[in-house]
C-alpha positions as CSV (number, residue, x, y, z in Angstrom):
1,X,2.8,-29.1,8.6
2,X,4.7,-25.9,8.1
3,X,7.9,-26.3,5.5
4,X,11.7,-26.2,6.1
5,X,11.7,-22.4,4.6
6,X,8.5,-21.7,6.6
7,X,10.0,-22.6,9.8
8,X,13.4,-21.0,8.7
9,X,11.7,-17.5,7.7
10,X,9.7,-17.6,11.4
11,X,13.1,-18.1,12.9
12,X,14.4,-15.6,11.4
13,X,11.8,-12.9,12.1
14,X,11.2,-13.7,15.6
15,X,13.3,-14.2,18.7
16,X,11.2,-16.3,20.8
17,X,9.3,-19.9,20.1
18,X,5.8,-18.3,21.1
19,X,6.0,-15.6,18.3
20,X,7.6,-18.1,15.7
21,X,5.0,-20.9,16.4
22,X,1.8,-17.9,16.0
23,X,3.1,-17.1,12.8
24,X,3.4,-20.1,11.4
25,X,-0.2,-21.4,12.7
26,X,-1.5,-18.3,11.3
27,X,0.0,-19.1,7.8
28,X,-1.5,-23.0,7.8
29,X,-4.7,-22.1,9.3
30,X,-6.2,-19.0,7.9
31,X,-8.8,-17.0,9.7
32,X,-11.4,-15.1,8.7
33,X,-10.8,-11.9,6.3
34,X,-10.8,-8.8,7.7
35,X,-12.0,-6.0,5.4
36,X,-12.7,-2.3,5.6
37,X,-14.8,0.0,3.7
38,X,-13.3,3.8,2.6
39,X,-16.5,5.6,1.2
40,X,-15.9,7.7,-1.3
41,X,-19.8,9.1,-1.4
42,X,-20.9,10.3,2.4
43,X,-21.0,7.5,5.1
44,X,-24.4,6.2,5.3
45,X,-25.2,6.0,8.9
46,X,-27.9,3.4,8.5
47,X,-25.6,1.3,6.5
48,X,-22.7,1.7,9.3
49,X,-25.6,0.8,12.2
50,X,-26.0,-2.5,10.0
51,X,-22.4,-3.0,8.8
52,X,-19.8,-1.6,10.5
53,X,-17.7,-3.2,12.9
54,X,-15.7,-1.9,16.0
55,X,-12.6,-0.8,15.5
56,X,-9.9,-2.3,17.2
57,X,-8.2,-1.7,19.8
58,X,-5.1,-0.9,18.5
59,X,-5.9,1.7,16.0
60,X,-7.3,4.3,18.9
61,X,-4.1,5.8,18.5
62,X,-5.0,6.4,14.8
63,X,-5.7,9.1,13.0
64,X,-8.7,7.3,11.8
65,X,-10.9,9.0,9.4
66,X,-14.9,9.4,9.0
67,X,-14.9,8.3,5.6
68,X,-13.2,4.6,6.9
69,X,-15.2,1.9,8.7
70,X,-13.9,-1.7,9.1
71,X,-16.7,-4.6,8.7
72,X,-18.0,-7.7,10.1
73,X,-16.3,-11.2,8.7
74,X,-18.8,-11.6,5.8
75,X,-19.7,-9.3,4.8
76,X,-19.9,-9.1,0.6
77,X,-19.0,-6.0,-0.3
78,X,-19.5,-6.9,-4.2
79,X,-23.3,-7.6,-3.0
80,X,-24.0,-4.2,-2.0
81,X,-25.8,-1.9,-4.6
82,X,-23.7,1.2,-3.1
83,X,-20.5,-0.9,-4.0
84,X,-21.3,-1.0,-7.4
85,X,-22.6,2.9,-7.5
86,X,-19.0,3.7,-6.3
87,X,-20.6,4.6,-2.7
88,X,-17.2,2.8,-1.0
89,X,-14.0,0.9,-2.2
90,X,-13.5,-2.7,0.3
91,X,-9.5,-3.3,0.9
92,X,-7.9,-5.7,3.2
93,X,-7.7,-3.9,6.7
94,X,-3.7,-4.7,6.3
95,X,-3.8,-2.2,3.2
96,X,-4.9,0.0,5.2
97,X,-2.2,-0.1,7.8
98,X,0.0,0.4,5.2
99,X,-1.4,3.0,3.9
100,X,-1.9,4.6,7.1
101,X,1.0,6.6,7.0
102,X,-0.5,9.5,4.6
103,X,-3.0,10.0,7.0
104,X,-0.2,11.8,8.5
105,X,1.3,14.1,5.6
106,X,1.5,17.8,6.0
107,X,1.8,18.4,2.1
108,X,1.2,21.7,0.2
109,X,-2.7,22.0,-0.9
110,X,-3.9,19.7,-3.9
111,X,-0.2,18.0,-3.8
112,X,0.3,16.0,-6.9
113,X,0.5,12.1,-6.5
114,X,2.5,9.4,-8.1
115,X,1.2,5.4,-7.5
116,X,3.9,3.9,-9.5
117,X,2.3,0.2,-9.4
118,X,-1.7,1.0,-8.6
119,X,-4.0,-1.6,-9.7
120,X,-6.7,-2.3,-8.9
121,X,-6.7,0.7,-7.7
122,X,-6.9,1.1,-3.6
123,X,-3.8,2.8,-2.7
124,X,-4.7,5.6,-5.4
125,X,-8.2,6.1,-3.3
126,X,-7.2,6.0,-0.2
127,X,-4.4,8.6,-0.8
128,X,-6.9,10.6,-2.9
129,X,-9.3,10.5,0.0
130,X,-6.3,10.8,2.8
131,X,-4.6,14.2,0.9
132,X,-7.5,15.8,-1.8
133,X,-4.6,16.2,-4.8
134,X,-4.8,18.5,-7.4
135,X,-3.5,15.7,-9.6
136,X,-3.4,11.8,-9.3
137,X,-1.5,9.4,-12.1
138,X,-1.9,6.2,-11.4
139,X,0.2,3.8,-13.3
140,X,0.0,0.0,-14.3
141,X,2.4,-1.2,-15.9
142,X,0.8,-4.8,-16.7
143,X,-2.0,-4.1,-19.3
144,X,-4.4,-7.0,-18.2
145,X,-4.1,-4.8,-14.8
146,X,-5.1,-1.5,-16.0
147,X,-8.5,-2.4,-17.0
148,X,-9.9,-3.2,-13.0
149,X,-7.6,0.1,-12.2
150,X,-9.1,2.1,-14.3
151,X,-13.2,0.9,-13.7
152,X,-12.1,1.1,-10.0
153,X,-11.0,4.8,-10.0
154,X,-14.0,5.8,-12.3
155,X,-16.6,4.0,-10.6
156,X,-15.6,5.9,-7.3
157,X,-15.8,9.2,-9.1
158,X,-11.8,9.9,-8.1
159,X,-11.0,12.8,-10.0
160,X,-9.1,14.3,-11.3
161,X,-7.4,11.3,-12.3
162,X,-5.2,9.4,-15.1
163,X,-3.6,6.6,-15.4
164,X,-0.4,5.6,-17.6
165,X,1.4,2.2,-18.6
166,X,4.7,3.2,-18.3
167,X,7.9,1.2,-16.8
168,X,9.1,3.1,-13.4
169,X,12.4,3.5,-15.1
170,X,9.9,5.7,-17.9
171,X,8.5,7.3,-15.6
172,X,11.3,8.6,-14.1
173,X,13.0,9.5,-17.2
174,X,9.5,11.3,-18.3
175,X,8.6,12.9,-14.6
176,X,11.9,13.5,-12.9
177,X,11.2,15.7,-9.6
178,X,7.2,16.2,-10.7
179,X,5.6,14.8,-7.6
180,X,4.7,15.5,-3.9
181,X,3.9,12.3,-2.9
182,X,5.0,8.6,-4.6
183,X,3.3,5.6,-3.6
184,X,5.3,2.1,-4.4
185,X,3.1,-0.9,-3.6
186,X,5.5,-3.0,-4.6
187,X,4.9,-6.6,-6.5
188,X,6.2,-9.1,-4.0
189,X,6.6,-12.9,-3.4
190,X,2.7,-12.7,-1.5
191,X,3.3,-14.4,1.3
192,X,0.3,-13.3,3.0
193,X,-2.0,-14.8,0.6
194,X,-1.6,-18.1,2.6
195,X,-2.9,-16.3,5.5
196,X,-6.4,-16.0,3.6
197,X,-6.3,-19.5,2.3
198,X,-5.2,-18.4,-1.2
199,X,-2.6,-20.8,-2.5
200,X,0.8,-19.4,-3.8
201,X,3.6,-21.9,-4.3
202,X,7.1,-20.9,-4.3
203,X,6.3,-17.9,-2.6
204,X,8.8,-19.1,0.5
205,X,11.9,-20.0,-2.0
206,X,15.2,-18.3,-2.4
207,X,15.1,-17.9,-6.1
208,X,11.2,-16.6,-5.8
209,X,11.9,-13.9,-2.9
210,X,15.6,-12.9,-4.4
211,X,13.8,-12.5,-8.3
212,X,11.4,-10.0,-6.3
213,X,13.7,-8.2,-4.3
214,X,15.7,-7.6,-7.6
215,X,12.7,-5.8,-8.9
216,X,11.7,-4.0,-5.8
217,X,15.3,-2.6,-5.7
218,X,15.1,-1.5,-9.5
219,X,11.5,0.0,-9.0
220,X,11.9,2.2,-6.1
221,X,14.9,3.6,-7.2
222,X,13.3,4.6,-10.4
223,X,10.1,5.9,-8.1
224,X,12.3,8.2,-5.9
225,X,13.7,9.9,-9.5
226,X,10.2,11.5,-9.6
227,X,9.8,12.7,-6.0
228,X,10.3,16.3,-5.6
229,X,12.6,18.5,-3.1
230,X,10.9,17.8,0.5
231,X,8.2,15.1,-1.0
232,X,7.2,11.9,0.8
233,X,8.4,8.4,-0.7
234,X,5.9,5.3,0.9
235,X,7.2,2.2,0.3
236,X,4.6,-0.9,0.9
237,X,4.6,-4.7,0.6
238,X,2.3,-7.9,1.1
239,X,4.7,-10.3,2.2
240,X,7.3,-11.3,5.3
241,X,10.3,-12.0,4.1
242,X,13.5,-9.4,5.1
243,X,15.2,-9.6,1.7
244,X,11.7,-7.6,0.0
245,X,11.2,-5.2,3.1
246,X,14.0,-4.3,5.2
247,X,16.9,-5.6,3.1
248,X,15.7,-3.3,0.6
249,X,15.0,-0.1,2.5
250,X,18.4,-0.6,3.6
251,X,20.0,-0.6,0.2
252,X,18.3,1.9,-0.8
253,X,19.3,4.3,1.7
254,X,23.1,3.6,1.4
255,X,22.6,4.8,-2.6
256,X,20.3,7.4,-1.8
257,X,21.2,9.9,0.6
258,X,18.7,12.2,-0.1
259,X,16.3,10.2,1.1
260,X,16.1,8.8,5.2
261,X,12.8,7.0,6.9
262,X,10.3,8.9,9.0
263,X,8.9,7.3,12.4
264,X,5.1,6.8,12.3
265,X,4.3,7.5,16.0
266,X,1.0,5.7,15.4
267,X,2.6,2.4,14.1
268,X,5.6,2.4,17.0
269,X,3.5,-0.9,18.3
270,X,5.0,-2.6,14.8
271,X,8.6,-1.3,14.4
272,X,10.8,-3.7,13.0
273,X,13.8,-5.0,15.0
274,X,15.1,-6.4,11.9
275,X,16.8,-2.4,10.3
276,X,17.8,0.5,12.6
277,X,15.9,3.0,10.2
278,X,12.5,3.3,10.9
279,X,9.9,0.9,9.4
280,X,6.7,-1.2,10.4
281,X,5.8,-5.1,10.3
282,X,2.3,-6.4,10.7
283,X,1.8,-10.2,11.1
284,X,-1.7,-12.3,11.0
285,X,-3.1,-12.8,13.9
286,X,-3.1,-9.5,15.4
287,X,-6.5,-8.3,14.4
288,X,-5.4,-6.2,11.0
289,X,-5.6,-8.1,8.5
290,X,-3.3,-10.6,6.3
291,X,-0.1,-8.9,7.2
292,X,2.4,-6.0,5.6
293,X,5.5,-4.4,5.7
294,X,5.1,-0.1,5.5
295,X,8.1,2.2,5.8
296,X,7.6,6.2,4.6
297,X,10.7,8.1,3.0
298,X,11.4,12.0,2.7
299,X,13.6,13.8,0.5
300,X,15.5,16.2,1.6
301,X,14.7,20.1,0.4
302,X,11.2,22.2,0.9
303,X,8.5,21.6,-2.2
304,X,5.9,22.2,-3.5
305,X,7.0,20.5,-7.1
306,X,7.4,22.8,-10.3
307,X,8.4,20.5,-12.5
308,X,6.1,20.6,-15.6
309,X,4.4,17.4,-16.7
310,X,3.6,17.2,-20.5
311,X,0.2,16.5,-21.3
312,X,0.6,13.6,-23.4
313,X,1.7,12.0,-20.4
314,X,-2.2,12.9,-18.9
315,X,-3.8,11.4,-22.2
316,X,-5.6,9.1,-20.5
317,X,-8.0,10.1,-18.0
318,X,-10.3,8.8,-16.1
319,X,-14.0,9.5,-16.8
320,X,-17.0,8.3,-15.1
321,X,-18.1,6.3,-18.3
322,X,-15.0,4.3,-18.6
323,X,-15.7,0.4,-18.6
């Protein structure tokens, strides 16, 4: 049976019994994963004949890419020899309705990139893939992380790339105004595991989702330090509850005038009733994956970035021979 902060979260993010009682079936009975490939090598059409599902019917307003195909339930993308040769990078079809927004970016050729909390690693491809940059840093701040981030950008040739282990608060003080676009997949309470029968206790409590929020707060603040005049700030979670999404877009924007959320015309279907600023929910059971929360920032001014970056903070690139 659902729990007392289960049932109190699904009253709180939906008005009616129907959409309260779907959510909370879709978080004790898990359904099958939905994945998608983003093919960093050229779509094989033979493989997409044998592989490749339809897309659905939501996303035909999409500016869905070639180089993305979602793929049947059960497919093993770790069994397939072009996984391993870097032919394609699998993410949950929720990341990439998160991500979705770059698809949408008018930025100056080869922009520079920011992802301020990357591994393993698929936010940083599919905004490689998404806006060609002349320079990506992807940073991890958690060392045990950057290992999988770094064999994850090398194996799919992303270049040029490098990656750092600095805290956003570092970065910031090291990159101030440097970037053209600044990914911030924040770490959350993960509610949505439970939607793909991974267990995560606590996840629903006060002191768990207040703990994250704190963070998220203290992170994206430090992110928007490094965005340049006119750059794009895209904000992303894995979890449901207000206090990590909306909550903190909204205090961030009351600090941060600079900044104000963009619509997403392609994501109108999930705007959140919960803030009057712009930004996106998806829930299980729609056909998209596990679930997210999305919202894209601009700064105010015209780019591109000037700011110089010192190249000790690039000492660590990524090369095709990395582990």
């Amino acid at each position: 049976m659902p729990s007392r902060l289960q049932r109190n979260l699904a009253q709180r993010l939906f008005p009616d019994e129907a959409g309260s009682a779907a959510f909370l079936e879709a978080l004790q009975s898990p359904g099958p994963e939905q994945r998608a490939i983003l093919w960093t090598a050229p779509p094989d059409p033979v493989w997409r004949e044998a592989h490749a599902a339809t897309r659905p019917p939501v996303t035909s307003a999409w500016p869905w890419p070639d180089w993305l195909d979602p793929v049947s339930p059960g497919f093993r993308p770790g069994q397939d020899p072009r996984h391993e040769s870097g032919a394609f990078y699998s993410l949950d079809l929720s990341s990439v309705w998160a991500a979705s927004p770059l698809l949408t970016l008018a930025t100056p050729p080869e922009p520079r990139i920011l992802d301020v909390c990357a591994a393993p690693g698929g936010k940083s491809i599919f905004a490689h893939r998404a806006l060609s940059p002349g320079l990506l840093l992807a940073n991890e701040v958690i060392g045990k992380r950057l290992g999988i981030l770094r064999h994850n950008l090398a194996r799919c040739g992303i270049r040029p790339a490098f990656t750092q282990r600095l805290d956003p608060a570092d970065l910031a003080t090291a990159l101030p105004e440097a970037f053209d676009v600044v990914l911030v997949d924040a770490p959350c309470s993960g509610q949505s595991l439970l939607t793909k029968g991974i267990e995560n206790p606590g996840c629903f409590h006060d002191t768990v989702i207040q703990h994250n929020a704190r963070r998220q707060r203290r992170i994206l603040t430090a992110a928007a330090r490094t965005v340049g005049p006119g750059g794009h700030l895209l904000y992303t979670t894995c979890t449901f509850s207000p206090e990590e999404n909306e909550k903190v877009i909204g205090w961030f924007l009351k600090r941060t005038p600079c900044f104000h959320a963009l619509p997403v015309p392609h994501l109108d279907p999930w705007r959140s009733r919960l803030h009057e600023a712009p930004s996106y929910r998806l829930f299980p059971g729609e056909g998209l994956g596990a679930g997210g929360f999305s919202c894209l920032l601009r700064r105010e001014g015209t780019g591109p970035v000037t700011t110089e970056i010192q190249p000790s903070l690039l000492a660590y690139p990524v090369r095709q021979e990395d582990p």
